[in-house]
C-alpha positions in Angstrom: 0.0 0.0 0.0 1.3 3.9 -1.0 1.0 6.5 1.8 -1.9 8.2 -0.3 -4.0 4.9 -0.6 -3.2 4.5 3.2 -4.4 7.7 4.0 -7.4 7.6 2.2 -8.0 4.1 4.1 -7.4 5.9 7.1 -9.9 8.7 6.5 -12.5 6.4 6.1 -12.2 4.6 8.9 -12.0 7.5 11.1 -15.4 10.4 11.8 -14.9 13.6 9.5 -14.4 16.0 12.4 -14.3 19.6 12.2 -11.8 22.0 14.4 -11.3 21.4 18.0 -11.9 17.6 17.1 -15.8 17.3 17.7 -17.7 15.1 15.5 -20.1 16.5 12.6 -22.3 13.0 14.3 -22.3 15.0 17.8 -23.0 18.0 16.4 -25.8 17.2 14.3 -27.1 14.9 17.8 -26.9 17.7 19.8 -28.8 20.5 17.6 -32.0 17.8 17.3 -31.8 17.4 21.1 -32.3 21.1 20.9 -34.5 21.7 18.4 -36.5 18.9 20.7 -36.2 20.8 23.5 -37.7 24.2 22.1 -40.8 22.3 20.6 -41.2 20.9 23.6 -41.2 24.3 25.6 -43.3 25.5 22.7 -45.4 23.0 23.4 -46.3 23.6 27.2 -46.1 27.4 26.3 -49.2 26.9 24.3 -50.9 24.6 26.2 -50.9 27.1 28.9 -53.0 29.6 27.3 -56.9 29.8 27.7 -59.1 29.3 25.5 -62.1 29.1 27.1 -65.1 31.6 26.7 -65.3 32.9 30.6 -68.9 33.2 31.4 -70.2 35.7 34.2 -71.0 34.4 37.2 -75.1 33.6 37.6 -76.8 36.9 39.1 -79.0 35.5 41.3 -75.7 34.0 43.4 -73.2 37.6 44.1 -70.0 36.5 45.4 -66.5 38.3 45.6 -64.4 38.3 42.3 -62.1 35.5 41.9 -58.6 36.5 42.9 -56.5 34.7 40.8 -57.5 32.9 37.9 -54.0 30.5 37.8 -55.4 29.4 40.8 -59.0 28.8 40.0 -58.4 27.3 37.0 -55.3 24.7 38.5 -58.2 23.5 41.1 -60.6 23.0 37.7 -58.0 20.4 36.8 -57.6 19.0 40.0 -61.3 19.0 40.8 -61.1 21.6 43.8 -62.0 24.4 44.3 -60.0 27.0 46.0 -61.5 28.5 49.2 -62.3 32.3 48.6 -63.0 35.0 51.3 -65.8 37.5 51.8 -65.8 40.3 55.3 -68.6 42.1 56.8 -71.5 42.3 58.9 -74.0 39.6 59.9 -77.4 40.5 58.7 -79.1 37.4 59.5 -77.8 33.9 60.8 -79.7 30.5 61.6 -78.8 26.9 62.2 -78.1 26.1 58.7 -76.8 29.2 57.0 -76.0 33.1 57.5 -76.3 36.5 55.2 -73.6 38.7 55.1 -73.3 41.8 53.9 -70.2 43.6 52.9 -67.7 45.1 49.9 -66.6 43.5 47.1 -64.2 44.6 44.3 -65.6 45.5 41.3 -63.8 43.6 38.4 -61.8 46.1 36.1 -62.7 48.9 38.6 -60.5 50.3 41.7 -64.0 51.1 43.5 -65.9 48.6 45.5 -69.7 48.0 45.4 -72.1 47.0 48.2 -72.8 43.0 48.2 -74.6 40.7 49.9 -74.1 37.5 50.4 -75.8 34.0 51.8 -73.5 31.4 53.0 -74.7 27.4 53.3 -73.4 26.1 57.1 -72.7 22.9 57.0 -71.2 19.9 60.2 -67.4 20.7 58.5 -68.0 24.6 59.0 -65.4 25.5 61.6 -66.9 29.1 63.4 -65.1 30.8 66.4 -65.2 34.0 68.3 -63.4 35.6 70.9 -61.0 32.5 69.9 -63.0 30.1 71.0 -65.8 27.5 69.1 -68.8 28.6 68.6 -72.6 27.5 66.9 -74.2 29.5 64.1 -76.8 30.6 66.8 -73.7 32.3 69.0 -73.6 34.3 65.4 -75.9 37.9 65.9 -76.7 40.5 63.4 -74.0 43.2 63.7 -71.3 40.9 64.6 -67.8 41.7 62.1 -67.2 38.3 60.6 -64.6 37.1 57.9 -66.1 34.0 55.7 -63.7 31.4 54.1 -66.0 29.4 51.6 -66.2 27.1 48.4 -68.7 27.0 45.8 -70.1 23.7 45.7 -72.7 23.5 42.4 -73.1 27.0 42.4 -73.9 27.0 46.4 -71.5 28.9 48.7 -70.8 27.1 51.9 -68.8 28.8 54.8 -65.3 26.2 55.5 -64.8 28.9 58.3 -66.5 31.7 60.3 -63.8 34.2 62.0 -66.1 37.0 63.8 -63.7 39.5 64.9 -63.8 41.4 67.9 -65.9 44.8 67.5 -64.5 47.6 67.3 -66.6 50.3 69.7 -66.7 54.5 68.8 -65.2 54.8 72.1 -61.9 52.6 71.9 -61.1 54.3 68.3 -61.4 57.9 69.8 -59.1 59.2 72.6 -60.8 60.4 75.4 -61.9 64.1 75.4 -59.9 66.1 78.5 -62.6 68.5 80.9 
């Protein structure tokens, strides 16, 4: 064998390499793991986008404004709901539910309207005051309350009652000197 048929024997047993000694066979494997990886990403990008038709809620049933809609609709997918939160003052409270009335954020808006709202109570609704248990009939109209609740088939029912201590004309004014 010549050196130039030995060489050319040589050259094709070996990978054609470029500079630096990398193979044109790595290269080429390591822009399709690439070009995987972006469709990929493209891929969840896309899928992350809504397109649903949001309908407005029913108005026979006011409630507060969803806060975060990431949230709401990750507990779609799960198949919970995330609890949501409504303060104000009792207006009416038996065994099995209570009315609240209150402010809630008007979507779009930096103002808040007046709302009204009637909570189911259920054996799971957890309700204290002045830290300690208490029964839907320990709840009277006046009382400051914050409402953690879910909406189960369009129905919201209180997870928790906080009524918080009230706050009197005389503890928020300093007394007047004579």
């Amino acid at each position: 064998m010549t050196s130039r048929s030995r060489r050319k024997h040589i050259e094709a047993i070996q990978p054609q390499t470029r500079s630096e000694g990398v193979t044109i066979v790595k290269r080429l494997v390591t822009f399709l793991v690439s070009v995987a990886f972006m469709t990929g990403a493209a891929g969840f990008a896309v899928a992350q986008t809504s397109t649903q038709p949001t309908t407005p809620p029913p108005a026979t049933t006011p409630a507060p404004a969803p806060k975060d809609k990431a949230a709401e609709k990750k507990a779609e997918m799960t198949g919970k709901m995330p609890a949501k939160n409504a303060a104000g003052l009792v207006k009416s409270a038996s065994a099995d539910s209570v009315v609240v009335s209150g402010k809630e954020k008007v979507q779009g808006a930096k103002e808040m309207k007046d709302a009204e709202w009637t909570f189911a109570i259920d054996s799971k609704t957890a309700i204290r005051k002045a830290g300690k248990a208490a029964t839907a009939a320990d709840l009277k109209p006046g009382d400051q309350v914050h409402v953690r609740y879910m909406d189960h088939d369009g129905k919201a029912t209180a997870v928790a009652i906080q009524v918080r201590p009230a706050t009197s004309a005389a503890a928020t004014k300093p007394a007047e000197k004579k």
